[in-house]
C-alpha positions in Angstrom: 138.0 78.9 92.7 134.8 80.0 90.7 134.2 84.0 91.5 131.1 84.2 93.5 128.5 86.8 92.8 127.7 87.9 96.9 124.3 88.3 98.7 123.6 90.4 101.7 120.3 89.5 103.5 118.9 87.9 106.6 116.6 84.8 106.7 112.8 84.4 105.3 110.0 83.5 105.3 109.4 84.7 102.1 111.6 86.4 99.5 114.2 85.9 97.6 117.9 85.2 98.2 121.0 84.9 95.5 122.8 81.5 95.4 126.2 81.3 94.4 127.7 78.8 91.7 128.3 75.4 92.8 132.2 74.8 93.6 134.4 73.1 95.6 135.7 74.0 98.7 137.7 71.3 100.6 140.8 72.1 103.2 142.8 69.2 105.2 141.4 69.2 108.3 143.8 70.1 111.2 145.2 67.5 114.0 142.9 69.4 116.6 139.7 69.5 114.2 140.7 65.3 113.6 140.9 64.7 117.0 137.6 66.3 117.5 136.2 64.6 114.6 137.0 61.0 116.2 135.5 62.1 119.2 132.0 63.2 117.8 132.1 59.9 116.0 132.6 57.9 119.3 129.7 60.1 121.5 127.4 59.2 118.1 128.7 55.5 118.5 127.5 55.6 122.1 124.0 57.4 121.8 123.1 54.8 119.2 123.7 51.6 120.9 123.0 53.2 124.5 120.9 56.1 124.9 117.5 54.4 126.4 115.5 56.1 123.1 116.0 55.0 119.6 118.2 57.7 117.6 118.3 59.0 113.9 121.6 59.1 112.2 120.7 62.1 110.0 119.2 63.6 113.8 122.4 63.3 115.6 125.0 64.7 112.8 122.6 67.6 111.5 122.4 68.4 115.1 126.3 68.8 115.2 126.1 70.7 112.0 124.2 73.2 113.8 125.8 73.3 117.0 129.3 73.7 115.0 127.6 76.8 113.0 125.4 78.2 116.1 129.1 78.3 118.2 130.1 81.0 115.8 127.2 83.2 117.4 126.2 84.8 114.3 122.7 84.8 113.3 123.2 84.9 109.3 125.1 81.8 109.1 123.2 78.7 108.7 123.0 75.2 107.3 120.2 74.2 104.9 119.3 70.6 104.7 118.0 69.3 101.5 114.3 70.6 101.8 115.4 74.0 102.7 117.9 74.3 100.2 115.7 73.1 97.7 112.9 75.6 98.7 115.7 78.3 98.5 116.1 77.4 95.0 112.6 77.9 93.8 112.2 81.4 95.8 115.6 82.4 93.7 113.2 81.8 90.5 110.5 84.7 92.1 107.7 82.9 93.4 106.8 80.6 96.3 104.2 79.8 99.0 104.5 81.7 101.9 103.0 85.1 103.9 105.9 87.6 102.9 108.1 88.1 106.1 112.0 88.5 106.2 113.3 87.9 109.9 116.3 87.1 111.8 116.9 85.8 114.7 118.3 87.7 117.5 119.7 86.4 121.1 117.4 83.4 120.2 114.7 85.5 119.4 112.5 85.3 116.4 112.8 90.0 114.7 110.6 90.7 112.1 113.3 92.7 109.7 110.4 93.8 107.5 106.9 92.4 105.4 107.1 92.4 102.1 104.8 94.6 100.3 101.5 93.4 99.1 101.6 90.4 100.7 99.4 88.2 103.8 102.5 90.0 106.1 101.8 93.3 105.2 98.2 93.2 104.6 97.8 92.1 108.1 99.9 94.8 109.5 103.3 92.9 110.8 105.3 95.9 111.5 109.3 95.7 111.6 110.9 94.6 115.0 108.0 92.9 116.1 108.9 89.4 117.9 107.2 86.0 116.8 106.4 84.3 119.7 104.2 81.2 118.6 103.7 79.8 115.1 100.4 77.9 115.0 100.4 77.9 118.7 104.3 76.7 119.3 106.9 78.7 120.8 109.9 80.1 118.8 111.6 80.0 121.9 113.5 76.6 121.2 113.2 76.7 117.5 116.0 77.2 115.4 115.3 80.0 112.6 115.3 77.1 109.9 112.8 75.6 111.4 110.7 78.8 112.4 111.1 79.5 108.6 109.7 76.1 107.8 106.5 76.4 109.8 105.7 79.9 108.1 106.1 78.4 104.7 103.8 76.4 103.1 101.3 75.9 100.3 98.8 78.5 99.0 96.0 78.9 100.8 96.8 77.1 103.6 96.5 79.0 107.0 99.5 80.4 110.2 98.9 81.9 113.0 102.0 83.9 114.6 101.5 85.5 118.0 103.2 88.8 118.0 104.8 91.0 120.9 105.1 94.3 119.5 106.8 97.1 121.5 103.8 100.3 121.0 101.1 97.3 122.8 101.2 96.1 125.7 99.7 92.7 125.4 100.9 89.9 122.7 98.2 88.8 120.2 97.6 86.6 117.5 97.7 87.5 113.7 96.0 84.9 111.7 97.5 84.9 107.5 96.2 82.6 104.4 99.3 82.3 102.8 100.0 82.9 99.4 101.8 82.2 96.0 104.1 85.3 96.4 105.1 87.0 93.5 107.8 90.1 94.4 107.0 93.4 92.7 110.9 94.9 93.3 109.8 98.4 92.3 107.3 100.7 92.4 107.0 104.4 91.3 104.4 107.6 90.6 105.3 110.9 89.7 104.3 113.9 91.8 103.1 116.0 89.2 102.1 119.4 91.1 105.5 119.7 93.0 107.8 117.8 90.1 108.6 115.4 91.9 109.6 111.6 91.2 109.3 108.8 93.8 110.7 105.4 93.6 109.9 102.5 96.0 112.4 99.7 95.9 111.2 96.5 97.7 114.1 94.6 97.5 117.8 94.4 95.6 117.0 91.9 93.3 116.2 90.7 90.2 119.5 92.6 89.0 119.4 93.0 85.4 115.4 93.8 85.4 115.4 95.7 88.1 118.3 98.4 87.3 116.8 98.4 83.5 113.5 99.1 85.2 115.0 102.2 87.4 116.6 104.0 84.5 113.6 103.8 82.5 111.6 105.4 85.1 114.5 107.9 86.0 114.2 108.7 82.1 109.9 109.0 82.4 110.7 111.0 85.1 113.1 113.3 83.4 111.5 113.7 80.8 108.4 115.4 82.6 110.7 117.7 83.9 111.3 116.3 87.5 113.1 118.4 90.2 113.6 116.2 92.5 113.6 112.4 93.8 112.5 110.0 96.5 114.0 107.1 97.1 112.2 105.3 99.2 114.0 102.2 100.9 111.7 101.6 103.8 111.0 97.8 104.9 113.6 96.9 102.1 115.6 94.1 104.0 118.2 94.8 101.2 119.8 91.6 98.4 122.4 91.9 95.9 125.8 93.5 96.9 126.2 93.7 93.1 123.3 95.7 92.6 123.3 98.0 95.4 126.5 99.5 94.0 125.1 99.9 90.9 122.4 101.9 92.3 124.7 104.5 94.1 127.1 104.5 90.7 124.2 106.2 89.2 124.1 109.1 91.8 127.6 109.5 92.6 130.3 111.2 90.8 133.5 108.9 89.3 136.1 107.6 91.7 133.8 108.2 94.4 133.9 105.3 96.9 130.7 103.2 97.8 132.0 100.9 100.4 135.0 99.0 101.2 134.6 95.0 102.4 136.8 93.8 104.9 137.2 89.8 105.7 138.8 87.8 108.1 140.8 90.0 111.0 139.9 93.1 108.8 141.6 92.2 105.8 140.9 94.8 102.9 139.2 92.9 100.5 138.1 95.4 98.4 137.2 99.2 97.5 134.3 99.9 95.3 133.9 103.1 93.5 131.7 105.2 91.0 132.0 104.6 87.5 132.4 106.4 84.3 130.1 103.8 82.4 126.5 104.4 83.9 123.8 107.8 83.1 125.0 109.6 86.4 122.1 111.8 88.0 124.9 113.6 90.2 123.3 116.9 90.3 119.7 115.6 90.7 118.4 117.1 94.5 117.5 113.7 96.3 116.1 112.4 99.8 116.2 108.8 101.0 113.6 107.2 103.3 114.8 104.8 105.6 113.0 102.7 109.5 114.0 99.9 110.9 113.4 97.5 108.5 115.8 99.1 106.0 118.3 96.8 105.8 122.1 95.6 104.6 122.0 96.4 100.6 119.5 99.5 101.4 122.1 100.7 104.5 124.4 100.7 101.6 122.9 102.5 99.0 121.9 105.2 101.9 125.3 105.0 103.7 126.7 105.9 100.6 124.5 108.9 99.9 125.2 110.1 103.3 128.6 110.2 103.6 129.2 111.9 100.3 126.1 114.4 101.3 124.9 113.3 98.1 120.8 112.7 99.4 119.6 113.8 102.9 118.4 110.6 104.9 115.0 111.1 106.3 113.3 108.7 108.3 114.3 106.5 111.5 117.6 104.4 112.5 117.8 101.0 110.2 118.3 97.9 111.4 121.9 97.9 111.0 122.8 94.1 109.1 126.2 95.5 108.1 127.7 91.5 106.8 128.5 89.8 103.5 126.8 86.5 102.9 127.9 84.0 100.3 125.6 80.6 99.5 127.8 77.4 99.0 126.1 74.3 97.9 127.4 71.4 99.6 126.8 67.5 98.8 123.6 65.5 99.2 121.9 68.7 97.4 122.3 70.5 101.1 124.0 74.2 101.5 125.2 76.3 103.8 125.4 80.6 103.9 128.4 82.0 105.3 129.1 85.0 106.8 132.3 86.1 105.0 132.8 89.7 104.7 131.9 92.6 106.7 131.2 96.2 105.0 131.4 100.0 105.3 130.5 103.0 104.5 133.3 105.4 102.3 133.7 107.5 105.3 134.5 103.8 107.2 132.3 103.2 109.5 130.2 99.6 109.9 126.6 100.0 110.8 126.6 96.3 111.9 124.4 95.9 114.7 123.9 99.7 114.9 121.9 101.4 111.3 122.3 104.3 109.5 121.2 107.5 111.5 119.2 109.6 109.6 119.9 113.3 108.8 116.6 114.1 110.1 114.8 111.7 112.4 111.0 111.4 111.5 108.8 109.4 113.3 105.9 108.0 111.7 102.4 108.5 113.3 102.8 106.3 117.0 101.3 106.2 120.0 102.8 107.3 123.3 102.9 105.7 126.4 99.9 106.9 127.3 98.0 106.0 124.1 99.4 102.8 123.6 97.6 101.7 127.8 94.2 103.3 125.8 94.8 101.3 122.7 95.7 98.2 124.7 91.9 99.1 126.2 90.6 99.6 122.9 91.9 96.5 121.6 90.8 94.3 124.2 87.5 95.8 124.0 87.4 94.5 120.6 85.9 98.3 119.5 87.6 98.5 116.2 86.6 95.0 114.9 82.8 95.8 116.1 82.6 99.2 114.4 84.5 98.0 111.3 81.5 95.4 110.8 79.0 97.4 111.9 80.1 100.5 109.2 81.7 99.0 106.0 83.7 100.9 104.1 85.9 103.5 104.7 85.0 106.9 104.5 85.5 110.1 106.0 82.5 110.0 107.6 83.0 106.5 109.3 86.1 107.6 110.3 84.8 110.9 112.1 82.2 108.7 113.4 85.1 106.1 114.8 86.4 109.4 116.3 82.9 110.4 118.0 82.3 106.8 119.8 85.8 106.6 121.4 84.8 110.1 122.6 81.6 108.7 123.9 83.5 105.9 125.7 86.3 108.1 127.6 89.2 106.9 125.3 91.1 109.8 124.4 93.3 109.3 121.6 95.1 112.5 118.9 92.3 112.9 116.3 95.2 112.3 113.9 96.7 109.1 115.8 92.7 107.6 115.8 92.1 108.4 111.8 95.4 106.6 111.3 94.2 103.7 113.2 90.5 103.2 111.6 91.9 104.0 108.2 94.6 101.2 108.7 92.0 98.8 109.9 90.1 99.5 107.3 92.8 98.5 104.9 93.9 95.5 106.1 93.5 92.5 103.3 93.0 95.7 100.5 95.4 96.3 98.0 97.7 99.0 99.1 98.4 102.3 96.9 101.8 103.0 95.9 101.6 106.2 98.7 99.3 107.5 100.5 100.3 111.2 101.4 97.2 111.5 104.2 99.4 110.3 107.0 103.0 109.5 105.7 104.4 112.3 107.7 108.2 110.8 106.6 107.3 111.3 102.6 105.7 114.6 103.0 109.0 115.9 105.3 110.8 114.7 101.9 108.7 116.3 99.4 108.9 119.7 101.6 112.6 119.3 101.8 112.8 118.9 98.0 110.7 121.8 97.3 112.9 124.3 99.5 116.1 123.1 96.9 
C-alpha cells in the first residue's frame, strides 16, 4: 500500500483539507456483509418497481452509503460524492468560494469549530461553538453536514444567510455574509518591540513546506532583534497536517522527547513520534501558547505537547477537544471518502477527544454575564447599536464614550469595559482586522505579563 501523508481536521465550509494519494483498497467481503449486500439489493429492487413515487438509483445507494458511514456515529467520517470531492480538490490548491467557517456536526447539530481569519465568517463576528440553525432560511436539523457544507459554499459574491444560536444571547438571529474567493493567510506575526517580545498567529497547519519555512524565518527576524520571549497564538486554529504539527513542536522540544503516540484499531500502537536532532531547536526560548474553543486537533497537539513537557504555559480557555486521525481515500467514479483511522495522545498519554486541552491558566476573554447578556438581548432587540453606528460613523474614542453615555441615558447598565468592547467590535465588523489589538485582548496581555516576569 502507498504510505499516506495523514490529516486531522473537521468539516468546512471553507478551508483547506490534505488528500491522500490515490490507491487501492479492496478486501473480500465477508459471508455476513454478502448476505447483507443481497438484501440491500432486493429492498432497492422493491422501492423501484413499487414505492408509489418515482426513485433515483444514485438517491437510493448514496443514501445507503451514508446510513453505512452515519451507523459508525462518528462525525468526521464521511462520504464525498463527485461534486464534493471535486470541490475538496480545488480548496487543497488554497482558494475557493465560500464565507470561511470550519464546523462539525455534533449529536446532529450543525458547531461552529472556528472562522477563519479575514474572511465574511469572521468579519461578521461567527464566534466558536455557536450552532447553525437555518441556512438561507432552511433548518440544519435534517441536513447532513455534506449538504449543510454545500449550501454555505458557493460563488463569489453571491449571498447566505445562517441563523445563529449562540450561548452568551438569548434569542437566535440571523447573520447575513457575501461570500468570497478565500485566500488562507496560514500565518501571521509582529514583534513587540518595548517588552522583546515575538508573537506568531498560526491560522491553520497547512501549506507544510511554506508554512514551516515561513515560521523559522520569522523565529530568525525575531531573534535577531533580540527577542525574550514568544507567543504562540493557536486560537480559532481548527488545526490540519499531522505531519506538520510535529514539526512544529520538534522545534521547541529537546531530542527523544515524545510528541504524541497514535493508536488504531482496539488501541493498537501505531506509532511514537519524537523530537529530532535535525531541526534549529528554540528549547530554552520562554514561551506561552494561547488556546479557546476553537483550537482544535493539530493545534491540541502542538499545545498538548508543550504542556506535558512544561515546555510553554497554556493560557487561554479549554479547546474543543478533536483528538482523531483522518485519512482521505479516493474511491471510483472520482467520489471519496475520509476515515476516521487513528486516534492520538499526548506524551504523558492522555486523549483530549471529546474533552480539550485545559489550560495552565484559564483566561476568559471579555463576556457578558448572565445578567448582561438579558441587557444585551434588550439592546439588541432594540436595534441601539445598528442606529448609533449609522448615526456616528467611525470609530473613535469619543463615539465610543458617547455609545457609553446613551445606554446610561436608557437604564442599560453594562461594565464600561464590556460596552467599549461591544461598540468597538461593531464598529469593526466588514474592516480589515489588525494582526492584535492589545486594547481588550485580556488572554495576550496575561501572556506578555507572564513572559515579562521570566
Amino acid at each position: 500500500m502507498t504510505k499516506q501523508k495523514l490529516a486531522i481536521f473537521s468539516f468546512v465550509a471553507g478551508t483547506i483539507l490534505f488528500i491522500s494519494p490515490l490507491f487501492t483498497h479492496l478486501s473480500a467481503i465477508s459471508t455476513e456483509g454478502e448476505k447483507y449486500l443481497q438484501i440491500l439489493h432486493e429492498i432497492n429492487s422493491i422501492l423501484e418497481s413499487d414505492f408509489v413515487d418515482s426513485t433515483e438509483d444514485k438517491k437510493l445507494y448514496q443514501g445507503a452509503i451514508k446510513g453505512a458511514i452515519n451507523s459508525l456515529g462518528d462525525p468526521h467520517t464521511r462520504f464525498m460524492d463527485e461534486d464534493e470531492f471535486k470541490s475538496l480538490q480545488e480548496e487543497t490548491r488554497g482558494s475557493f468560494g465560500g464565507v470561511g467557517l470550519e464546523v462539525v456536526q455534533t449529536d446532529g447539530v450543525l458547531v461552529v469549530v472556528s472562522p477563519i481569519d479575514d474572511t465574511p465568517a469572521s468579519r461578521a463576528g461567527i464566534q466558536p461553538q455557536d450552532r447553525i440553525l437555518e441556512i438561507n432560511g432552511e433548518s440544519t436539523e435534517k441536513l447532513s453536514i455534506n449538504d449543510a457544507v454545500k449550501l454555505m459554499r458557493g460563488a463569489a459574491g453571491t449571498s447566505v444567510s445562517l441563523k445563529i444560536r449562540r450561548k452568551t444571547v438569548k434569542d437566535p438571529f440571523v447573520v447575513s455574509m457575501e461570500r468570497e474567493l478565500i485566500r488562507i493567510q496560514f500565518l501571521k506575526s509582529i514583534f513587540l518591540e518595548k517588552e522583546k517580545i515575538g508573537y506568531i498567529r498560526l491560522t491553520q497547519f497547512m501549506g507544510k513546506e511554506t508554512t514551516i519555512k515561513e515560521f523559522q524565518k520569522i523565529l530568525v527576524g525575531f531573534k535577531d532583534k533580540k527577542m525574550e520571549g514568544l507567543v504562540v497564538d493557536l486560537r480559532s486554529n481548527p488545526g490540519g497536517l499531522l505531519e506538520m504539527a510535529i514539526i512544529l513542536c520538534d522545534m521547541f522540544l529537546e531530542s527523544g522527547k515524545d510528541i504524541l503516540s497514535v493508536k488504531g484499531r482496539g488501541e493498537k500502537l501505531i506509532n511514537v513520534y519524537k523530537a529530532s536532532n535535525i531541526v534549529e531547536k528554540y528549547i530554552d526560548l520562554p514561551m506561552v501558547v494561547l488556546l479557546n474553543g476553537g483550537s482544535a486537533s493539530a493545534s491540541e497537539i502542538f499545545a498538548g505537547a508543550m504542556q506535558d513537557h512544561k515546555r510553554a504555559k497554556i493560557i487561554g480557555t479549554q479547546s474543543f477537544g478533536k483528538g482523531s486521525v483522518q485519512n482521505i481515500y479516493p474511491l471510483s467514479h472520482k467520489t471519496g471518502i475520509a476515515v476516521t483511522i487513528q486516534k492520538y495522545y499526548t506524551p504523558s498519554g492522555v486523549s483530549i477527544h471529546k474533552k480539550g486541552i485545559t489550560p495552565d491558566e484559564l483566561v476568559s476573554p471579555i463576556t457578558p454575564d448572565e445578567e448582561e447578556r438579558l441587557v444585551l438581548d434588550k439592546i439588541l432587540k432594540a436595534n441601539l447599536i445598528a442606529d448609533f453606528i449609522k448615526e456616528n460613523p467611525g470609530y473613535s474614542e469619543a463615539n465610543s464614550k458617547k455609545f457609553q453615555e446613551l445606554l446610561v441615558s436608557k437604564n442599560f447598565k453594562l461594565r464600561d469595559e464590556l460596552s467599549r468592547f461591544i461598540i468597538k467590535k461593531e464598529y469593526s465588523i466588514g474592516e480589515k482586522q489588525p494582526i492584535i489589538d492589545r486594547e481588550f485582548d485580556i488572554q495576550l496581555n496575561r501572556a506578555v505579563e507572564l513572559l515579562q516576569k521570566k
